[in-house]
PAZAPA-4460 file (N, C-alpha, C; in steps of 0.05 Angstrom, whole numbers, plus 32768, in hexadecimal, padded with zeros to 4 digits):
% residues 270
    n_x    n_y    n_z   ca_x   ca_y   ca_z    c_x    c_y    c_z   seq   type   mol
   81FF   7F52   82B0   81EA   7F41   82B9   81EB   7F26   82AB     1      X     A
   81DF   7F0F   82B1   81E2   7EFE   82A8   81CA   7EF5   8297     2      X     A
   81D3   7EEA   8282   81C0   7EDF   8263   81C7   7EC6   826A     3      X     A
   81B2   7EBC   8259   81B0   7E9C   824E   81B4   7E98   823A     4      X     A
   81CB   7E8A   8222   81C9   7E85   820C   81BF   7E75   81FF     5      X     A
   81BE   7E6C   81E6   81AC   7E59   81DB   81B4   7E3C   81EB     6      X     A
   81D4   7E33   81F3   81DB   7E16   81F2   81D9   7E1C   820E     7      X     A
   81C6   7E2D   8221   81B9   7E28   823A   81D5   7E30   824F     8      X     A
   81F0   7E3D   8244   8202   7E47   8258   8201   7E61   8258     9      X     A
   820A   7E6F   8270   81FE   7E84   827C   8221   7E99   827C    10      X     A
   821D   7EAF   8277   8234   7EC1   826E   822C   7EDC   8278    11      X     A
   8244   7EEA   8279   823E   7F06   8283   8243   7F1C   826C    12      X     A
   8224   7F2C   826E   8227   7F46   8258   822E   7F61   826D    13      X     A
   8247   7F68   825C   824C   7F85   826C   8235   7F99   8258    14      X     A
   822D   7FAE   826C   8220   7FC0   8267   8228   7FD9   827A    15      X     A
   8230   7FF2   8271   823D   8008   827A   821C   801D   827A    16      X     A
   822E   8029   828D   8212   803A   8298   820A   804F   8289    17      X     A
   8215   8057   8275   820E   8071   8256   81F1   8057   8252    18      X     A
   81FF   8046   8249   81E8   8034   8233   81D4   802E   8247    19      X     A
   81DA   8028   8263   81C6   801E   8267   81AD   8042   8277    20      X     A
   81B9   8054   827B   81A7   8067   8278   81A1   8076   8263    21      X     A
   81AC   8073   8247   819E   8074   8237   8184   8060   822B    22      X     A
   8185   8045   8239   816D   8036   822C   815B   803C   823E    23      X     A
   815B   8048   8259   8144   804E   826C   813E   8062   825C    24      X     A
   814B   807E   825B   8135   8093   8252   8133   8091   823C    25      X     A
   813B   807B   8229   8125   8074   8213   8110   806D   8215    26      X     A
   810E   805B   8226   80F3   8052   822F   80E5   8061   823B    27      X     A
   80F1   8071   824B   80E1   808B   825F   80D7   809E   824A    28      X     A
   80E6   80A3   8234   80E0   80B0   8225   80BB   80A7   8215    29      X     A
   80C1   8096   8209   80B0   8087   81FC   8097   8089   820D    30      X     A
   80A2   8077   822A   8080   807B   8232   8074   8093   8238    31      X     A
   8087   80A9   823A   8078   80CC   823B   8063   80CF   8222    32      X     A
   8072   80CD   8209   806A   80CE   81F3   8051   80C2   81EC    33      X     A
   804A   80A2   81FB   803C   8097   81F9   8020   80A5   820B    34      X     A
   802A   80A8   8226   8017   80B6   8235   8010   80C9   8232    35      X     A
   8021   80E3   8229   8010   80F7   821B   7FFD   80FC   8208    36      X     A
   800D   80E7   81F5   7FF1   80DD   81D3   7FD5   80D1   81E6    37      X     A
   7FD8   80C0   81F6   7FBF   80B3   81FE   7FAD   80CD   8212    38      X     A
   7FB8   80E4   821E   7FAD   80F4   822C   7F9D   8101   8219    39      X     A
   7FA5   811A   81FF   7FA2   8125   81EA   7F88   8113   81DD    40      X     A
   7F8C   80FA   81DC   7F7C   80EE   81CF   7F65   80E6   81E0    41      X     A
   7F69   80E5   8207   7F56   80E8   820F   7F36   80FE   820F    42      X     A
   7F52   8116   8211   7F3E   8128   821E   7F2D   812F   81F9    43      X     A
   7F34   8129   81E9   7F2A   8131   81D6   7F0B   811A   81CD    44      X     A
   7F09   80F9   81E1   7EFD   80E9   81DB   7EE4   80F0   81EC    45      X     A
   7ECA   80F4   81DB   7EAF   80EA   81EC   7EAE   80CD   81F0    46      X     A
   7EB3   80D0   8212   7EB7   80AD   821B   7E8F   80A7   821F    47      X     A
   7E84   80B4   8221   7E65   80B0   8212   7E5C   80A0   8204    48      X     A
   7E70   80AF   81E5   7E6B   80A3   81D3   7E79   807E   81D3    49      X     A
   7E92   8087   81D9   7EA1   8069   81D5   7E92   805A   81EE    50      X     A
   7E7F   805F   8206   7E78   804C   820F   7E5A   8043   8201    51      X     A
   7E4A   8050   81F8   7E36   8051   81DD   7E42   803E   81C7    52      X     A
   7E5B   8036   81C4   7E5C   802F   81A2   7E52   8018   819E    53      X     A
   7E5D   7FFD   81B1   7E4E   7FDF   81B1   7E34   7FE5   81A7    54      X     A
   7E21   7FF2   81B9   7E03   7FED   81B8   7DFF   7FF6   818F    55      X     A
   7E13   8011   8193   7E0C   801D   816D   7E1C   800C   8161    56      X     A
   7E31   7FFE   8167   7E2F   7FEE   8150   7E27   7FCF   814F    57      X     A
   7E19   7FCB   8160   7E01   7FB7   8161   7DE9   7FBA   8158    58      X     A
   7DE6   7FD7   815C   7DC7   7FE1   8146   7DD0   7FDE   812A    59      X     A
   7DEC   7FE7   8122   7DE6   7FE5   8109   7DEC   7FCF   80F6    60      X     A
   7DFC   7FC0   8105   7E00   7F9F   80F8   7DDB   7F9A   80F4    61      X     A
   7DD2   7F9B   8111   7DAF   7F88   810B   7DA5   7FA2   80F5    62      X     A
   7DA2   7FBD   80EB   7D9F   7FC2   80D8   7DA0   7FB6   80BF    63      X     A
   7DB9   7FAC   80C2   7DC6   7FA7   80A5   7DC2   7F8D   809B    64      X     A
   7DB9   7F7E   80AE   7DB2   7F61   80AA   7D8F   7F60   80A0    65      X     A
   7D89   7F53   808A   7D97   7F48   807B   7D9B   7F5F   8063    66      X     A
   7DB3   7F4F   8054   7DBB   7F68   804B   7DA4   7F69   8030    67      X     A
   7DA6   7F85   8028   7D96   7F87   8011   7D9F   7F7B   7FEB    68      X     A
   7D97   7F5D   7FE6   7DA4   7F55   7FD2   7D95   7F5C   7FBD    69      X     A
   7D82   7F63   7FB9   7D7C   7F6B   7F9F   7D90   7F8B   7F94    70      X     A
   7D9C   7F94   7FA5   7DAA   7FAB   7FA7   7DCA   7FAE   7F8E    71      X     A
   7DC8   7F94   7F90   7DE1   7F83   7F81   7DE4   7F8E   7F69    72      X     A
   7DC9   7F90   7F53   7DC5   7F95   7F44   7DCE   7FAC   7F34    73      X     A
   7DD4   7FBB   7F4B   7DDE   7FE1   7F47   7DF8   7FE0   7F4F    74      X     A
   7E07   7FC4   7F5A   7E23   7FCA   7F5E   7E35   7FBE   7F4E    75      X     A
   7E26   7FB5   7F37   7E43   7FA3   7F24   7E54   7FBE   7F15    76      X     A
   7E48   7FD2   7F0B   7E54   7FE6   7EFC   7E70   7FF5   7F0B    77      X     A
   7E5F   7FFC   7F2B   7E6F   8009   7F3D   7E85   7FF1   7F40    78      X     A
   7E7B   7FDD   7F46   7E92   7FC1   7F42   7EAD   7FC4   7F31    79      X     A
   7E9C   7FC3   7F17   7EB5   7FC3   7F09   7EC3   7FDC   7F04    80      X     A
   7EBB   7FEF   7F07   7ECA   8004   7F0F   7ED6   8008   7F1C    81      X     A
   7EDD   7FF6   7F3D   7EEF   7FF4   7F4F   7F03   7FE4   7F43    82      X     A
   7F03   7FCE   7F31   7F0D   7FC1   7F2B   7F23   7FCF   7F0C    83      X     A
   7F10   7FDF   7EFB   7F27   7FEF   7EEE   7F34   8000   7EFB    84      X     A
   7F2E   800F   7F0E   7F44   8024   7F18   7F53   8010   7F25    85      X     A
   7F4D   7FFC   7F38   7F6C   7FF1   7F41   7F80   7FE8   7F22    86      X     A
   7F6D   7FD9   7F1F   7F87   7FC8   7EFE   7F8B   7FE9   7EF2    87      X     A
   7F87   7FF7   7EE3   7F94   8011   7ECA   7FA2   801D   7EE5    88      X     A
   7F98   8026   7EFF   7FAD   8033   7F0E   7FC7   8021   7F15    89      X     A
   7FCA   8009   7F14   7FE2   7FF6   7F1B   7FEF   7FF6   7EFF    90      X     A
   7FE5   7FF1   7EEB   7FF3   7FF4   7ED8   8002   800F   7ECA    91      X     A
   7FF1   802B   7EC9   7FFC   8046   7EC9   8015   8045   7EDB    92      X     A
   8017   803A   7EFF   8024   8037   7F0D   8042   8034   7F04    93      X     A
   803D   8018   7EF9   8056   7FFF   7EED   805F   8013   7EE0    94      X     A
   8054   8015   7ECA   805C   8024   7EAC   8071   8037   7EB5    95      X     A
   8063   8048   7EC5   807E   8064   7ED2   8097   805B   7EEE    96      X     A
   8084   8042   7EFC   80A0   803F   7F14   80B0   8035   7F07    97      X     A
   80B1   801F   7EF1   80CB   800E   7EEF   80DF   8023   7EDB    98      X     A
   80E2   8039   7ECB   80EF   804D   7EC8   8103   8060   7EE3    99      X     A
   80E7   8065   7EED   80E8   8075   7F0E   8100   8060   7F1A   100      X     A
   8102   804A   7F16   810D   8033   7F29   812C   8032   7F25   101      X     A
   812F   802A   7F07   8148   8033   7EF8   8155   8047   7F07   102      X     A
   8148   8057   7F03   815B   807A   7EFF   815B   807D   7F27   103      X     A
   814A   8069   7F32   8154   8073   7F51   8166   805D   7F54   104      X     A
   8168   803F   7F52   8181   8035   7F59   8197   8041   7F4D   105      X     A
   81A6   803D   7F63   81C7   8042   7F63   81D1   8030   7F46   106      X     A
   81CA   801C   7F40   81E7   8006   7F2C   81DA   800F   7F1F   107      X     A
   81C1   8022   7F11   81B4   801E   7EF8   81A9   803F   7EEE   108      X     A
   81B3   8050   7F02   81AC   8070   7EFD   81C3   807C   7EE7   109      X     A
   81B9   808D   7ED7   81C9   8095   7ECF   81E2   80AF   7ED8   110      X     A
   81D1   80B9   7EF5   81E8   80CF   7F02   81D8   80CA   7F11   111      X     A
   81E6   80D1   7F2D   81E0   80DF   7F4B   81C0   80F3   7F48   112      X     A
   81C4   8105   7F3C   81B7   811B   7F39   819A   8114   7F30   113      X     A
   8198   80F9   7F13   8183   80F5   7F12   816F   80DF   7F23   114      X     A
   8188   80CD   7F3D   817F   80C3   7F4D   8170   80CA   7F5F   115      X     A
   817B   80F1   7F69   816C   80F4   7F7F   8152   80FE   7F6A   116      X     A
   814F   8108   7F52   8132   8109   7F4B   8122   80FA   7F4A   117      X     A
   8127   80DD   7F4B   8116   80C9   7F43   810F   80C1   7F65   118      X     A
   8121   80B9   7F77   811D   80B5   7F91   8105   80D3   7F9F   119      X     A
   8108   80E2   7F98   80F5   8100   7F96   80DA   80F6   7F8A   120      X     A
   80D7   80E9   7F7B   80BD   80E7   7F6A   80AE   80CF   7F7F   121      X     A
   80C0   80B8   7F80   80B6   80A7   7F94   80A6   80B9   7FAC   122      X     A
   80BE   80C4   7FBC   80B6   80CB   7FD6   809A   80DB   7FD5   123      X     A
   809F   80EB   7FBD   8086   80FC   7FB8   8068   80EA   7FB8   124      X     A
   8072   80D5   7FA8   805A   80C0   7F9A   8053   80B9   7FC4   125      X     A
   8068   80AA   7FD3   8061   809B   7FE0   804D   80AB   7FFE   126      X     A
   8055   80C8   7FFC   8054   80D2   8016   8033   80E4   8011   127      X     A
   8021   80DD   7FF8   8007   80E7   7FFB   7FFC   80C9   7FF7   128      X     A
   7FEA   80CA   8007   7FD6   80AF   8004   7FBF   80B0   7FF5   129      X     A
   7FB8   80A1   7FE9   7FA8   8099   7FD0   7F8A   80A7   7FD7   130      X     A
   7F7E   80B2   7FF2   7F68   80B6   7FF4   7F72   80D7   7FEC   131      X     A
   7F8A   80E3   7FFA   7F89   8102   7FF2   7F98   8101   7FD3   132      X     A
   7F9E   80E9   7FC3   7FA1   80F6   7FAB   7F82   80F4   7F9B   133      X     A
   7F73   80DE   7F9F   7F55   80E6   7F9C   7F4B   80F9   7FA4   134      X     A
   7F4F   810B   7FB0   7F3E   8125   7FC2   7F4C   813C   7FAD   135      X     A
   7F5B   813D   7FAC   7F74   814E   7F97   7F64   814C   7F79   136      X     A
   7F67   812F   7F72   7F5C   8133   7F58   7F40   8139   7F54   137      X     A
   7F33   8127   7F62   7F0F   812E   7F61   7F0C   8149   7F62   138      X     A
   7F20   815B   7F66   7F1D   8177   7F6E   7F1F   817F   7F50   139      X     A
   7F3D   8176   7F49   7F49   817B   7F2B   7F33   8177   7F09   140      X     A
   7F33   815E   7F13   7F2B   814B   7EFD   7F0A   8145   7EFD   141      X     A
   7EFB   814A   7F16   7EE4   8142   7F1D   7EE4   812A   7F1F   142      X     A
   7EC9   8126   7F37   7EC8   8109   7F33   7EBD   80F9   7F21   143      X     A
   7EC4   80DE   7F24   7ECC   80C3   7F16   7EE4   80B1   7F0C   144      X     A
   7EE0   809F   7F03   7EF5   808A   7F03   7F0A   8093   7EFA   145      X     A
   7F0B   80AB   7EE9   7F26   80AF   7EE1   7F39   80B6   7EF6   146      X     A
   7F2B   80CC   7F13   7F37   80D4   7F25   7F44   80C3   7F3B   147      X     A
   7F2D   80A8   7F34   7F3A   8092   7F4B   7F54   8085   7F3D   148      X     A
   7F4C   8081   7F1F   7F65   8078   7F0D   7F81   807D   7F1F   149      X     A
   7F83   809C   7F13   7F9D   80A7   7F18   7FA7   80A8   7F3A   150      X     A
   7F8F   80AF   7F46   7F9F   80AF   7F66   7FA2   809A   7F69   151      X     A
   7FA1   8085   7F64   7FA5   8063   7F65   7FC4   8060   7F5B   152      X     A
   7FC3   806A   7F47   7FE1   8068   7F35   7FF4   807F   7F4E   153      X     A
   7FED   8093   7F46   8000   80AE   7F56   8002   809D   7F74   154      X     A
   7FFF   808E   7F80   8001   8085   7F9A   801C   806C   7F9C   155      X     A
   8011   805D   7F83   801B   8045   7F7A   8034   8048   7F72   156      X     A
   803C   805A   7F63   8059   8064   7F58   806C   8056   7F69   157      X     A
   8070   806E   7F85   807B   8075   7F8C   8088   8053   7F9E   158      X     A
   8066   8049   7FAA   806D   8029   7FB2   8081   801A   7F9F   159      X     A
   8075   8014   7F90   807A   8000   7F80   80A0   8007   7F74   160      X     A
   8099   8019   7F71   80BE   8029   7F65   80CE   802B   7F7E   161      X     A
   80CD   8027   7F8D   80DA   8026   7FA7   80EB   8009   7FA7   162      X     A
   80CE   7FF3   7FAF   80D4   7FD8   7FAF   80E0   7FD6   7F8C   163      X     A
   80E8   7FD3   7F7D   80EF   7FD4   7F5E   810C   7FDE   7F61   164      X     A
   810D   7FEF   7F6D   8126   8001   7F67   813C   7FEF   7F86   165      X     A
   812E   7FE6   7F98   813D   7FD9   7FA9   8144   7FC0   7F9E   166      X     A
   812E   7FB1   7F96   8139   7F9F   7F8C   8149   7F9B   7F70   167      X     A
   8152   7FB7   7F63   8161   7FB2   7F54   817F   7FB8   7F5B   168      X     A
   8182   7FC6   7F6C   81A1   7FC8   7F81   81A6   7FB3   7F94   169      X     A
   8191   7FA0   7F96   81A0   7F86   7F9F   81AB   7F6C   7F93   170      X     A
   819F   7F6F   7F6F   81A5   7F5C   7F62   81C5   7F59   7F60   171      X     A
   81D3   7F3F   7F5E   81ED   7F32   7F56   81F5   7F41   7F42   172      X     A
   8213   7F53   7F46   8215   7F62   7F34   822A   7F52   7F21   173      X     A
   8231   7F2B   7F27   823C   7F26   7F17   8233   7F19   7EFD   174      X     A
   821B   7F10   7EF0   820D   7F14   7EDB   8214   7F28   7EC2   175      X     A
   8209   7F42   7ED7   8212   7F5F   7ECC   8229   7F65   7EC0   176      X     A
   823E   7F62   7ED1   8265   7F5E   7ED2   8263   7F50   7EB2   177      X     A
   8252   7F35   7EB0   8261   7F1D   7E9B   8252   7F2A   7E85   178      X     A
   8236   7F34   7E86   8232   7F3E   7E69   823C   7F51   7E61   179      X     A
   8248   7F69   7E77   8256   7F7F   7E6C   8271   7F7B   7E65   180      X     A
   827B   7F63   7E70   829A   7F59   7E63   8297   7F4D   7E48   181      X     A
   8286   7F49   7E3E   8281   7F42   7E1A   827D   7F5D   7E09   182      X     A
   827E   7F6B   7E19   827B   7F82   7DFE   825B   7F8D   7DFA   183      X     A
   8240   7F7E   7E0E   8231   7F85   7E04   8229   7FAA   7E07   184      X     A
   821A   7FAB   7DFD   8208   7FCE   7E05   81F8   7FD5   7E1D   185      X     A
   81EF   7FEB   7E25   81E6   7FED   7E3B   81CE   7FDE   7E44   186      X     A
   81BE   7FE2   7E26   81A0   7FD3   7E24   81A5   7FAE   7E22   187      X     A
   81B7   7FAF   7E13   81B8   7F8F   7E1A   81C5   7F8B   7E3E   188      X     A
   81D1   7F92   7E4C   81DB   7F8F   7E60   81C7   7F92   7E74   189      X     A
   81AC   7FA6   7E73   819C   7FAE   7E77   8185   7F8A   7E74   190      X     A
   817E   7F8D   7E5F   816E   7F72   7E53   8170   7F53   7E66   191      X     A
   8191   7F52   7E5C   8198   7F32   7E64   81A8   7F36   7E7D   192      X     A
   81B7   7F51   7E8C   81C1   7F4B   7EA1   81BB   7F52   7EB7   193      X     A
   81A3   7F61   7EBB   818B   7F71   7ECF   8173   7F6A   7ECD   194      X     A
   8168   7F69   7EBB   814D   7F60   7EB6   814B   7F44   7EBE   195      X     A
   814E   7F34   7EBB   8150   7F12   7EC5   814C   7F1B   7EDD   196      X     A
   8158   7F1F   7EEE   8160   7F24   7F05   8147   7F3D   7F1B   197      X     A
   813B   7F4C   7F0A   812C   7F5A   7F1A   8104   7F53   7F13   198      X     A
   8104   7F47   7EF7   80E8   7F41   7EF5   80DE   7F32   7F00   199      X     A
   80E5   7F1F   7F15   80D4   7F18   7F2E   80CB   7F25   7F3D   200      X     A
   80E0   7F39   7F4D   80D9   7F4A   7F5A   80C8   7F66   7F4A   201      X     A
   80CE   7F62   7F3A   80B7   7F7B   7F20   80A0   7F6F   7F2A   202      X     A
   809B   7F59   7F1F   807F   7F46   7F1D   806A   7F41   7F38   203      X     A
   8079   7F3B   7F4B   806F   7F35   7F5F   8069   7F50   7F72   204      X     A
   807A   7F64   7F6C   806B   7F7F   7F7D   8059   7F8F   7F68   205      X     A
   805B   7F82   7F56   8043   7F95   7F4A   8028   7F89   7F4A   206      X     A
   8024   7F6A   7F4C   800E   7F60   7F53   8007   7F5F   7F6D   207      X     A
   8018   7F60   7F86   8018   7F60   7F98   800D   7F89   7FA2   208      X     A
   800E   7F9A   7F8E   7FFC   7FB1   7F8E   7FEC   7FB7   7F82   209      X     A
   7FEA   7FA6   7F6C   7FC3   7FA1   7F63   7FB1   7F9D   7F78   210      X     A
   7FC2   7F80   7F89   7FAF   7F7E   7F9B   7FA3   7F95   7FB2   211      X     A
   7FBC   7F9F   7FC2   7FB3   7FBA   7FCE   7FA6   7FD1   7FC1   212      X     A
   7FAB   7FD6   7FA8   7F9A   7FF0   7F96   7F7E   7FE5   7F98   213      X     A
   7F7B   7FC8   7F92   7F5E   7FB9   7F93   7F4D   7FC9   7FB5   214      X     A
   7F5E   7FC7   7FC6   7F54   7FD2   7FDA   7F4D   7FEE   7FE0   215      X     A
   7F60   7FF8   7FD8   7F5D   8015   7FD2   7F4B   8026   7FC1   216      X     A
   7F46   801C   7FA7   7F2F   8021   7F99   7F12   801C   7FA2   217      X     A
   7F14   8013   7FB1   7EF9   8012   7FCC   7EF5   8026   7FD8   218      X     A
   7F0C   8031   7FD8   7F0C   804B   7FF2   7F0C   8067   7FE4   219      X     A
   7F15   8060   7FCD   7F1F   807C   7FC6   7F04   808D   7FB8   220      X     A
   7EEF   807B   7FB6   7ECE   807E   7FB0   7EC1   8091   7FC5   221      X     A
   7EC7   808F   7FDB   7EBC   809A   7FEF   7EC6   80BE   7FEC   222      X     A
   7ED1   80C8   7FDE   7EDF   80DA   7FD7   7ED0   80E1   7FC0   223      X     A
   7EC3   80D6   7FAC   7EB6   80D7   7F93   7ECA   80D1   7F79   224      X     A
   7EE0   80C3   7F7D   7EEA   80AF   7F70   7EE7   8098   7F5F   225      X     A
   7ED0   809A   7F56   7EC3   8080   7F4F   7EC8   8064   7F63   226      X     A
   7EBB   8056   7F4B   7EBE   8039   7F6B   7E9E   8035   7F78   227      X     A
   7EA6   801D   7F82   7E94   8015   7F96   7E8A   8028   7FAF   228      X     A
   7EA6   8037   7FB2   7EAB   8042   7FC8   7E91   805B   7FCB   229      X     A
   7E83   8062   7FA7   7E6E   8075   7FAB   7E57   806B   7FBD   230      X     A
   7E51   8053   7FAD   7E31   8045   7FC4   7E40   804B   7FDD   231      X     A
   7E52   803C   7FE5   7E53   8039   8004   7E4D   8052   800B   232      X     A
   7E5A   8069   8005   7E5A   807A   800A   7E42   8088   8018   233      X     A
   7E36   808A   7FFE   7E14   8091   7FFD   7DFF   8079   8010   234      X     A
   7E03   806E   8011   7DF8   805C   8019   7DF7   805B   803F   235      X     A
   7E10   805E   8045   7E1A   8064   805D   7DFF   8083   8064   236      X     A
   7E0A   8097   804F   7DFF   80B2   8058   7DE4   80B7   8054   237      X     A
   7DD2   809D   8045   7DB6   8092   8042   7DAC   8081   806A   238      X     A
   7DBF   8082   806A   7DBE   8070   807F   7DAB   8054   8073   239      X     A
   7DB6   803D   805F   7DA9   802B   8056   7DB7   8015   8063   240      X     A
   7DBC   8010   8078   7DCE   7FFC   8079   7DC4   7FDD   806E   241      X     A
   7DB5   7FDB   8065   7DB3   7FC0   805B   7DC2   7FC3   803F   242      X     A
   7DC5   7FDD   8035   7DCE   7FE1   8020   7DED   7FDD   801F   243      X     A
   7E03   7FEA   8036   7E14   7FEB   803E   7E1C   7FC4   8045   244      X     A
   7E0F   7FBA   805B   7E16   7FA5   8060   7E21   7F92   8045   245      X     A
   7E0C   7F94   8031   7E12   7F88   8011   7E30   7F93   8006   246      X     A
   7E35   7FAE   8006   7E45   7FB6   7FF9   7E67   7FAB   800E   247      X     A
   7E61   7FAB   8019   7E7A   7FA3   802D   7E7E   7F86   802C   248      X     A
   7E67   7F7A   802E   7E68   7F4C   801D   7E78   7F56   8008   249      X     A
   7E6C   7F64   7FF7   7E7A   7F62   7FD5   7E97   7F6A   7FD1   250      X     A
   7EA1   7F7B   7FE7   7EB6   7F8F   7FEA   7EC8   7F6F   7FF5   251      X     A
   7EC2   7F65   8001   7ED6   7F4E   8014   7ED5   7F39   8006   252      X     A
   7EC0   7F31   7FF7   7EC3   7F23   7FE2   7ED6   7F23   7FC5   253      X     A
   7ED7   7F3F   7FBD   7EE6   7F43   7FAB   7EFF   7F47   7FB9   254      X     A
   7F08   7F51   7FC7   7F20   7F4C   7FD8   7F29   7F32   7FDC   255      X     A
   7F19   7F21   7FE4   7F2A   7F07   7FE5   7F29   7EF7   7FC9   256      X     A
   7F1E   7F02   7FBA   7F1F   7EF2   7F9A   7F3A   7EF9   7F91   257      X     A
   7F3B   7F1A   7F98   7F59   7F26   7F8A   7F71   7F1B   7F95   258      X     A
   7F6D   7F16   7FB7   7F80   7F06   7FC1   7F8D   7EEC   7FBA   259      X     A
   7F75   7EDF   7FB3   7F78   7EC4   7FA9   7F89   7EBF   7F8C   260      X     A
   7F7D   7ED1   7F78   7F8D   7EDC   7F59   7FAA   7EE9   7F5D   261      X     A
   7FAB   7EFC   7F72   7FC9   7F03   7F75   7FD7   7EEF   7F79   262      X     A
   7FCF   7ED9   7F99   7FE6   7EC4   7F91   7FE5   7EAF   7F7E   263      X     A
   7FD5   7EB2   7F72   7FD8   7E9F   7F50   7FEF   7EA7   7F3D   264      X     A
   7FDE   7EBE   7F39   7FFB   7ED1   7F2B   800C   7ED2   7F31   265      X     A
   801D   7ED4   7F48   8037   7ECE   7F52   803D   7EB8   7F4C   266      X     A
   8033   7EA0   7F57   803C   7E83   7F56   8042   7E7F   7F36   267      X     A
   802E   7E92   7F20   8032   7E81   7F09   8053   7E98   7EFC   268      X     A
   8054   7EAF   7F08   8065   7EC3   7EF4   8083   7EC5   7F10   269      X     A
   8079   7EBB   7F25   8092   7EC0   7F35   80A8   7E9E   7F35   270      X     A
***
């Protein structure tokens, strides 16, 4: 059939009939897949309800207006408690991925064997989400901040050592080559011929998951995690929404403050 290329002349693509009935029942495929998820998901929907929701969630915005500000008063504690479980869980995080990171890149493991453990710890870290390792611990540990701490960190690992460990198998391995052709040691070769080279990328994904943990420690309250996330919680199940409306200003507010500080920090350490 005929294409258009960029300098506007026109050429012929062969295409053989394997490929081209394999890209139909790809697509045939796909839209089955698609239409069956949307049936399943029909018959299981009260269309009642979803034609009801405008009007309910128009009741409860004018609920929530105006919001309740003397309320404020009872949320700086819960505040900063969202604010230490993100920072001690990002930092617990760091402390164990950039080890974890080492030992999963290829140029920097010390065997095969202890690569696939460390790539294992990631996967492990990456494939529970931060609300079921809060549900896990609040179970373990009971609730409070310590439980949001660690599911914050145990989530984070696995991110953060991922990005760390990739970007240390893409660094220039001729640096590396020139300091190990002097004779230095592993740890100096380590220091001056890897390290240069990956603490941007160290720096910048680990502030760049402060900021998401910042989000997360919101959520992980609703679980009894400590956090902000308890008012909302209660508050929601008070049915106070003037109470709620407040807590959600302060929640978007501190979110865009942390936003604003993450790219500071970058600009000043990247």
């Amino acid at each position: 059939m005929p294409v258009v290329l960029k300098n506007g002349t026109k050429t012929w693509q062969w295409r053989d009939r394997k490929s081209e009935w394999l890209n139909w029942l790809g697509w045939m495929a796909g839209t089955l897949v698609v239409l069956y998820c949307w049936q399943r998901i029909a018959d299981r929907t009260n269309w009642a309800f979803v034609q009801d929701a405008p009007r309910q969630a128009a009741n409860m915005i004018a609920r929530g207006i105006p919001p309740r500000w003397e309320y404020m008063e009872q949320l700086w504690g819960p505040l900063w408690d969202t604010l230490t479980i993100a920072t001690l869980g990002s930092l617990i995080a760091f402390f164990i991925a950039v080890p974890v990171a080492f030992l999963a890149a290829r140029n920097t493991t010390p065997h095969p064997i202890v690569r696939q453990i460390a790539l294992l710890v990631i996967v492990a870290s990456r494939s529970v989400n931060s609300l079921i390792w809060a549900l896990l611990l609040v179970v373990i540990l009971g609730p409070g901040v310590l439980a949001g701490i660690l599911s914050i960190a145990l989530r984070s690992i696995g991110f953060t050592a991922k990005l760390f460990y990739e970007g240390i198998e893409e660094i220039d391995p001729e640096p590396v080559e020139a300091v190990t052709a002097t004779g230095a040691s592993g740890s100096q070769v380590l220091s001056y011929g890897i390290m240069p080279q990956v603490v941007p990328t160290i720096a910048g994904v680990t502030i760049y998951r402060w900021d998401i943990n910042l989000r997360e420690s919101t959520i992980v309250g609703l679980v009894g995690a400590g956090g902000i996330g308890i008012q909302l919680d209660a508050s929601i199940n008070t049915l106070r929404w003037g109470q709620v409306s407040l807590i959600l200003i302060v929640i978007f507010i501190t979110v865009f403050i942390s936003e604003w500080i993450s790219a500071k920090m970058r600009e000043l350490m990247i």
